[in-house]
C-alpha positions in Angstrom: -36.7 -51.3 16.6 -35.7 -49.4 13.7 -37.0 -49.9 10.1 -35.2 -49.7 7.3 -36.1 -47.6 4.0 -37.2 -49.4 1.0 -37.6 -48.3 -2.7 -40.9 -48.9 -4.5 -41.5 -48.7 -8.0 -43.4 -45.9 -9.1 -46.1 -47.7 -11.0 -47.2 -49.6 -7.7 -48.1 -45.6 -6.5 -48.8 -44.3 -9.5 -50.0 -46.8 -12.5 -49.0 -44.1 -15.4 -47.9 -40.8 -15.7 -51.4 -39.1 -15.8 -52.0 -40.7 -12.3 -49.0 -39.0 -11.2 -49.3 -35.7 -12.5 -53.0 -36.0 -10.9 -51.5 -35.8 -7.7 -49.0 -33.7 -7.8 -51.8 -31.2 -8.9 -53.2 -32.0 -5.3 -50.0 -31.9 -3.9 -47.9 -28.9 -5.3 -46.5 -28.2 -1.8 -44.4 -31.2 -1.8 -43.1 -30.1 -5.3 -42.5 -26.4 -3.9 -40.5 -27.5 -0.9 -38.3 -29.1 -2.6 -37.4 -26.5 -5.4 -37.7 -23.9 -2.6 -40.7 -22.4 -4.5 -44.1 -21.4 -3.4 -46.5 -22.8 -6.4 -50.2 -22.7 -7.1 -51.6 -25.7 -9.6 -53.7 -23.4 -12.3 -54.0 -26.1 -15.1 -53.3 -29.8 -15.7 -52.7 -30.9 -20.1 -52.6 -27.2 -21.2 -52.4 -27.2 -24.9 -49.1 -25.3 -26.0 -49.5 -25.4 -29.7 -49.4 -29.3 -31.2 -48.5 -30.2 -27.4 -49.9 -29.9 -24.0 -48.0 -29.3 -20.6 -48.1 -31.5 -17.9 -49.0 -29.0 -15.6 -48.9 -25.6 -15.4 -48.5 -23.6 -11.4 -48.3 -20.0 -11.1 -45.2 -18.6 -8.8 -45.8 -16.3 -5.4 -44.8 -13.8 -8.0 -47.6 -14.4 -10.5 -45.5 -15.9 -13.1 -46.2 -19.2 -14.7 -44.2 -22.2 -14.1 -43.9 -25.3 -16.5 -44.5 -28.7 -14.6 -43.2 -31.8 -17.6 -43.3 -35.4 -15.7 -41.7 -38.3 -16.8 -41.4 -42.1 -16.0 -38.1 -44.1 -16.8 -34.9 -42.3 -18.1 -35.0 -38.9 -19.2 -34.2 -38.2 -22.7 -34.3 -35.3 -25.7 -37.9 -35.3 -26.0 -39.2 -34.1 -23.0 -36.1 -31.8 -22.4 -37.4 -30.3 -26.1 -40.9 -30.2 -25.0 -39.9 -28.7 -21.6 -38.5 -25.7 -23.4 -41.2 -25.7 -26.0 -43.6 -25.1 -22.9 -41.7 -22.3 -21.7 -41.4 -20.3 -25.1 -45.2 -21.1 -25.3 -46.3 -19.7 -22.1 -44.1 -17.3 -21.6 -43.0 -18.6 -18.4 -39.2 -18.1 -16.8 -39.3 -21.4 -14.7 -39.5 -25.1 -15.8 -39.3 -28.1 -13.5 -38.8 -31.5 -15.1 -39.5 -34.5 -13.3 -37.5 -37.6 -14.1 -37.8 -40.8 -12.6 -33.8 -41.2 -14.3 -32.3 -37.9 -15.1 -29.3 -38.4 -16.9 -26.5 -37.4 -16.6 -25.8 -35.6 -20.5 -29.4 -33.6 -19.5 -28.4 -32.4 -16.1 -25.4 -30.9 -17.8 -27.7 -29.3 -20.5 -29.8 -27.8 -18.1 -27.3 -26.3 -15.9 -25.9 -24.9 -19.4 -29.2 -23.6 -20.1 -29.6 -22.3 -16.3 -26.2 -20.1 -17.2 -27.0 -19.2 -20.7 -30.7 -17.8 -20.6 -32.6 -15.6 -18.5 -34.8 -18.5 -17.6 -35.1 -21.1 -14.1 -35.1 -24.9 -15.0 -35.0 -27.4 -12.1 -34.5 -31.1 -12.7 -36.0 -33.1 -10.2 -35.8 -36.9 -9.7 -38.8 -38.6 -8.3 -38.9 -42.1 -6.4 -41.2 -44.1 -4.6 -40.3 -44.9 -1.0 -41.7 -46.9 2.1 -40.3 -47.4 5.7 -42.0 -51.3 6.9 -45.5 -51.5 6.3 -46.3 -48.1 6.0 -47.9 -46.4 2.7 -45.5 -45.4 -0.3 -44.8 -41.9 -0.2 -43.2 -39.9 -3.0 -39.3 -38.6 -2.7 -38.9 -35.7 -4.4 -34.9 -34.8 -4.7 -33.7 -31.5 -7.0 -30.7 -32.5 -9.0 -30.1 -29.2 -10.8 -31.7 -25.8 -10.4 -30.6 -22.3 -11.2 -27.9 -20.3 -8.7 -26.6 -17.1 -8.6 -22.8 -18.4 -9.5 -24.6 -19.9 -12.6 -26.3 -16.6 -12.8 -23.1 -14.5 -12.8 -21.6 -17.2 -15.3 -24.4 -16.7 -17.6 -24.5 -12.5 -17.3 -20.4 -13.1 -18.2 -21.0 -15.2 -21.4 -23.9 -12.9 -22.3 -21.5 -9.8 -22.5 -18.8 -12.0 -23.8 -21.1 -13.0 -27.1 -22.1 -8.9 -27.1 -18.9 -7.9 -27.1 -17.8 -10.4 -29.8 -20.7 -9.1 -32.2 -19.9 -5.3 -31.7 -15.6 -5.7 -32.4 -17.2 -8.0 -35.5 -19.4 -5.0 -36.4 -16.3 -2.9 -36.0 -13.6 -4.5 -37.9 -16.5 -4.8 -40.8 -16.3 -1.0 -41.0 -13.0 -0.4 -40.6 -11.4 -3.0 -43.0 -14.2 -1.6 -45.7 -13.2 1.6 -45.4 -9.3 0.8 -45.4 -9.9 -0.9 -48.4 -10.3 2.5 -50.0 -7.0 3.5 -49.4 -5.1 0.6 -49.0 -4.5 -3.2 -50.2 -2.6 -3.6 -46.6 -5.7 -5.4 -45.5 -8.0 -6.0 -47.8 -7.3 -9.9 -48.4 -9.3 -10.2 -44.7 -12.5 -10.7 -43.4 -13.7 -9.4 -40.2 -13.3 -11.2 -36.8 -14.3 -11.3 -33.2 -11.1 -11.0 -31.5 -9.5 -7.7 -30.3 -7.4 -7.4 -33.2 -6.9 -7.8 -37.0 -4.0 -8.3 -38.9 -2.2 -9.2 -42.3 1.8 -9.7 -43.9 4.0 -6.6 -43.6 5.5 -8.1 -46.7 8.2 -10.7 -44.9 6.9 -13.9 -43.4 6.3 -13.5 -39.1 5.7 -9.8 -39.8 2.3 -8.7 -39.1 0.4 -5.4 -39.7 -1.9 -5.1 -36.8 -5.1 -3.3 -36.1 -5.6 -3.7 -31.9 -9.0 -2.9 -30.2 -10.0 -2.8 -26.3 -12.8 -1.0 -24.3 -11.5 2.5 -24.9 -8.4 2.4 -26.8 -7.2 1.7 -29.8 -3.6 0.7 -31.3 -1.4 -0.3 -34.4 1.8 -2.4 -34.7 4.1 -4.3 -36.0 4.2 -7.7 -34.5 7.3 -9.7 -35.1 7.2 -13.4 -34.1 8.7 -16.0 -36.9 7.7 -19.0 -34.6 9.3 -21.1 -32.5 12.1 -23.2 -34.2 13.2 -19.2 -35.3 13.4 -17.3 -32.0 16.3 -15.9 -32.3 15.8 -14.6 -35.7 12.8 -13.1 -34.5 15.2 -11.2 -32.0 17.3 -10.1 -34.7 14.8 -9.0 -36.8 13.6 -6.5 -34.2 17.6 -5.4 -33.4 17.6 -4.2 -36.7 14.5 -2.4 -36.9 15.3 -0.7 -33.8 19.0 0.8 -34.7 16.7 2.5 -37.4 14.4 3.7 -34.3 15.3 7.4 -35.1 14.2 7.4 -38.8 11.6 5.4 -38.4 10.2 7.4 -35.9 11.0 10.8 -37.5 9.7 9.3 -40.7 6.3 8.5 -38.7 6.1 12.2 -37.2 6.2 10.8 -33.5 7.9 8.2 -31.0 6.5 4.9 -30.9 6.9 2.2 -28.3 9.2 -0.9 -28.8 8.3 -4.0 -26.8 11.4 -6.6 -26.6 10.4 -8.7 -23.1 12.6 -11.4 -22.2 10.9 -14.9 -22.7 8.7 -13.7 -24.8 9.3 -14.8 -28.0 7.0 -12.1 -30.1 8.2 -8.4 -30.7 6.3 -5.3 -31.2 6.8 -1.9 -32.4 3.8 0.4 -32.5 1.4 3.2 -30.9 -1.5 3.6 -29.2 -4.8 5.5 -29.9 -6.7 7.2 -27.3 -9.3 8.3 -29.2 -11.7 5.8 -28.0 -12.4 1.9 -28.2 -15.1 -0.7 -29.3 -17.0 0.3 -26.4 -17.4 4.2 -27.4 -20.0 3.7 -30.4 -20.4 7.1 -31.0 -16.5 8.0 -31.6 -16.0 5.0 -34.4 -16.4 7.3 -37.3 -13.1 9.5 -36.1 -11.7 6.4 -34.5 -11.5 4.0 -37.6 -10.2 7.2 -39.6 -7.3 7.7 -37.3 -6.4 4.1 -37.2 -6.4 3.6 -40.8 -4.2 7.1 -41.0 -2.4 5.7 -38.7 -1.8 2.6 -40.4 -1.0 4.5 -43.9 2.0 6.3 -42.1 2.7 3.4 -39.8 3.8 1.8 -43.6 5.6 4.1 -44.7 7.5 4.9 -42.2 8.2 1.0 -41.4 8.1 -0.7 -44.8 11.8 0.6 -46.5 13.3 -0.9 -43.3 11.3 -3.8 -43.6 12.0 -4.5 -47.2 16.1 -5.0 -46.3 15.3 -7.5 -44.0 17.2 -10.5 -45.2 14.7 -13.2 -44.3 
């Protein structure tokens, strides 16, 4: 004879939430096995400033873990609380229990699993029993921390730090170009790897470029798409003038014309370093902006004829 498996609502185990949280304090194990964690109860209502964690277990590694139970369907509150705990305590790892994780805060958590150096786990908890026998509790972990979300995270992080040094970069350059030139002082610093403004006719652009460990600036030509081919033209001209302009600018320059791609460019590399070579921005942002300076000259005469 075989039995089948029937669901039980929590309240006929546990009345309220307190009841619950009692036992899992007597039963930690069950929790650990199924977050793969080894976990010690130290403390049940710990006061955490105005509030006071479920339950607070200590790792095999010593550190504290938040414990935040819940009946019903989870929502912003105890998520909000959850993290309050962890900031309070100082803990890396919080496990919320949910009787109804939703679907919105399992997303949130993995997001949070990948964006901080922190371990949540969202755990749904039932009531089960097989015939007559007692209810036992079903512990099942929705979301937890992985190393994929890890490695996702780490990549975001250096994303975001490399955003906030090119900002901190461009901030410097474009203040000190604005001392010798109005070519690019109507911008504001960005984020991206590059910075431009008008080289006087529309879809010509006066570019500042910026990678790990180089440097560049161009012209880029690109007057959309209903005006390809004028686009094309536009860099034909400029390149039967590739001897002046280039004698004019003191060296050759490199001319980028790739079929089915619909932007030019005419410009020149710096090797002097990149965003990622802090100490060599002072001699880096003044060779770019001489750069630049010449780069006009040199450029701006043939530009100026353009019929456009």
């Amino acid at each position: 004879m075989v039995s089948r498996l029937e669901r039980v609502s929590l309240r006929e185990v546990w009345a309220r939430e307190p009841d619950f949280v009692r036992w899992l304090e007597s039963n930690i194990d069950v929790l650990g096995e199924t977050v793969d964690l080894t976990l010690t109860p130290v403390e049940r209502e710990r006061a955490v400033g105005a509030f006071s964690v479920d339950l607070v277990a200590e790792s095999s590694d010593g550190t504290s873990v938040a414990i935040e139970a819940q009946y019903g369907r989870s929502d912003h509150d105890h998520l909000g609380k959850l993290i309050t705990y962890l900031t309070g305590l100082e803990a890396k790892t919080g496990i919320w229990i949910s009787e109804d994780p939703r679907p919105e805060h399992v997303t949130a958590v993995t997001w949070l699993n990948s964006t901080y150096d922190a371990s949540l786990y969202v755990v749904k908890l039932e009531a089960i029993r097989i015939g007559e026998s007692p209810a036992a509790p079903l512990m099942t972990q929705i979301v937890g921390p992985s190393e994929e979300g890890r490695e996702v995270g780490a990549t975001r992080r250096e994303v975001a730090a490399h955003h906030d040094v090119r900002y901190r970069f461009w901030d410097i350059l474009l203040r000190l170009a604005a001392e010798r030139t109005t070519l690019h002082s109507a911008i504001s610093p960005g984020q991206s790897s590059w910075v431009g403004a008008t080289a006087g006719k529309p879809g010509l652009t006066y570019n500042y470029g910026l990678n790990r460990h180089r440097a560049m600036v161009e012209l880029y030509v690109d007057r959309g798409p209903e005006l390809e081919l004028q686009t094309q033209q536009i860099y034909e001209q400029l390149h039967e003038s590739r001897q002046r302009i280039e004698e004019s600018f003191g060296e050759g320059l490199f001319w980028s014309s790739v079929e089915g791609r619909r932007a030019c460019r005419i410009g020149i590399y710096i090797e002097t370093g990149g965003w990622d070579d802090e100490d060599r921005w002072p001699e880096l942002q003044s060779e770019m902006i001489e750069t630049m300076l010449r780069f006009d000259r040199a450029l701006s005469p043939h530009i100026n004829e353009l019929e456009i």
